[in-house]
Structures are given as C-alpha cells and as structure tokens.
N, C-alpha and C positions, 0 to 999 in steps of 0.2 A: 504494500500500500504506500502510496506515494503524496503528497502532499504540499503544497505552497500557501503563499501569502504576499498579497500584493498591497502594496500603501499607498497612498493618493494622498497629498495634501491641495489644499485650494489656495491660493495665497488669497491673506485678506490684510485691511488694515494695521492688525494686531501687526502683521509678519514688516509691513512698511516700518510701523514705528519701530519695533525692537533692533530692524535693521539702521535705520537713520539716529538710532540713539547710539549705538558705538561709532558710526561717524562725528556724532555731537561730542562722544566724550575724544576721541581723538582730535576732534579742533580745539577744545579745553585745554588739554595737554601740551596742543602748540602755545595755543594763548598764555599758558603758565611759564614757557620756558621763551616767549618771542614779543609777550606783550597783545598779539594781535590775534584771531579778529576778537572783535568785544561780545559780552554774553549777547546783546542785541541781533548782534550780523550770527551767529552760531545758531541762536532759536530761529529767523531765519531760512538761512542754509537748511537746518534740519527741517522744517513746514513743507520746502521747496524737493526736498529731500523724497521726505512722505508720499507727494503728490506723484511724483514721474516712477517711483515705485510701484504704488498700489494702480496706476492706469498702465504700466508695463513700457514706459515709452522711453525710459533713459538707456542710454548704450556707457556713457561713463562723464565721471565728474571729477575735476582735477580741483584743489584747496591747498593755497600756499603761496610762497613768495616770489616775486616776480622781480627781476632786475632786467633793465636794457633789453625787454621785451621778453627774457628766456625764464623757463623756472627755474628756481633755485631749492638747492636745500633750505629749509626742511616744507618738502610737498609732497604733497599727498593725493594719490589719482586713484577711484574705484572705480572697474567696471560691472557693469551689471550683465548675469547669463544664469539663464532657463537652466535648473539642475535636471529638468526630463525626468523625474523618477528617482536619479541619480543619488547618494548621500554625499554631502561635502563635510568635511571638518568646521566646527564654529571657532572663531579664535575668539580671544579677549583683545577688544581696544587695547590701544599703547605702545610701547617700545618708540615715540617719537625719540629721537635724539638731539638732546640738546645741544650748544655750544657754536651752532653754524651760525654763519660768519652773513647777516643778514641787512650789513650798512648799505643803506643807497635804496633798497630793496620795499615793493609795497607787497601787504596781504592781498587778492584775488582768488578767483574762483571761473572756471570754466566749462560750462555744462556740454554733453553733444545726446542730441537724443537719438534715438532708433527708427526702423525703417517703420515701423508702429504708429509713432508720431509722422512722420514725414508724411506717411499715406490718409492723415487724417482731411479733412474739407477746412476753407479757410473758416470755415463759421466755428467747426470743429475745436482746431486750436485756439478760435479766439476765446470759444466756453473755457476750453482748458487752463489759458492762460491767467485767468479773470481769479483761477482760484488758490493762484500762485500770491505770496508775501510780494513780491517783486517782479518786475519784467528784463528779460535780459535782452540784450540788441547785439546781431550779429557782429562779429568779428572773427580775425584770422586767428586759428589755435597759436598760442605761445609756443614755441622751441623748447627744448630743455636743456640747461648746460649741466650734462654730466649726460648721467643713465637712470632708468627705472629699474628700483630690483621689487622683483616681487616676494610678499613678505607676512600677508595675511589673507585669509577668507573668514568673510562673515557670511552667514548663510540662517537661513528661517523659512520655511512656509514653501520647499523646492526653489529658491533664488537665492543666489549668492551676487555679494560684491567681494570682489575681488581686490585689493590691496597693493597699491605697489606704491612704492618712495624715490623722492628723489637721492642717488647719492653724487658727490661729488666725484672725479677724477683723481 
C-alpha cells in the first residue's frame, strides 16, 4: 500500500505582511548602523511592500545607498519567485554589515514589477496605484559598484524573496 500527501498553500495577506516585515526589520538595521531611511520612509517601503506582494506583481526591489548614480554598500535587493509547490528555507532578517564607507552617498529604493503588472489595462494600474503610500516615476535602474552576493531567502505562503547584498570589491 502506497500512499502521498500533497500541500497547497494560497498566499494571502497574512503571507504579504510576515514577508515585508523582515524587509522592514532589515531597513531598521541599516537605519541603526547608517542613520537612514527614517521609521517614516520604512512603514512606507513596507505598505508599498505588502501591496505588489499580495497582487503578485513585483519581480524585485532594491533598498540602499546610492553614490554617483551606482549602488553602494550596504544594499539591499529582493527578488520575488513563485515557490510552485516547492519548500524554501525561511531565514531570519539581518546580518547587515556595518562600517561601509557611505560619504557622498543618498538612501533610495528601486522597484521593477513583473510581467503581471505590465499586462494589466491602464485603468488597471491606475486602481492599483491609488492604493500604494506613494507613486514612483520611471527611471533608468542604478549600476552597482561592486557585486551582488546572494545571502538570504525569506519565504511564506509558497513565495519567496530572495536576498542579495551589495558587496564591495
């Protein structure tokens, strides 16, 4: 006799927040050791967070410091991917590293959404937009000076973001 067991989760709400809250506590972390961004711009990031989650429509989102248009240490990019059934590992926020070298430099943020969003109608995004903290206006993606390593997964409800940093050379 032979026998299985298959699991389904749905993603809802619940699986948004618990995801965008280790996002929220790793921009804490910077702001402890960087000064920036302030609780204001992190509550936020994190609302903005929630929203492109639970409607499925973020491909990834980068947090962190910006010089002479490139990112810099210490930043911070998640992508988001359908786990399909799959199980991933949940990490624990942190491990920023402090001590980067962050003069000249401003805190930003650069979101890219998915082909989800992209296919929606313009009335479409305009609803979606309306329920965002903020409106973001197109520009070219930032460069990186260094490399991305990758370094964490957070995962909830079959969807993971994905973690990577910036490091320096």
């Amino acid at each position: 006799m032979t026998s299985s067991y298959t699991q389904s989760q749905t993603f809802t709400a619940v699986h948004a927040k618990q995801l965008a809250s280790k996002v929220a506590t790793d921009l804490k972390r910077i702001q402890r050791f960087y000064g920036s961004p302030s609780d204001y711009d992190i509550s936020k990031y994190e609302t903005e967070l929630i929203e492109y989650l639970k409607k499925g429509f973020l491909d990834n989102v980068t947090y962190g410091f910006k010089k002479d248009g490139n990112w810099i240490e210490p930043t911070l990019r998640y992508t988001s991917r359908d786990l399909s059934g799959l199980s991933s590992s949940d990490d624990d926020p942190g491990k920023v590293r402090p001590g980067a070298n962050i003069t000249g430099a401003i805190f930003s943020s650069y979101l890219m959404h998915n082909s989800s969003y992209d296919n929606l109608s313009e009335t479409e995004k305009i609803s979606f937009q309306q329920t965002l903290p903020f409106l973001r206006t197109g520009a070219a993606a930032p460069g990186i000076r260094g490399y991305l390593s990758s370094d964490k997964i957070y995962s909830s409800g079959d969807r993971a973001l994905d973690r990577s940093s910036v490091k320096s050379y």
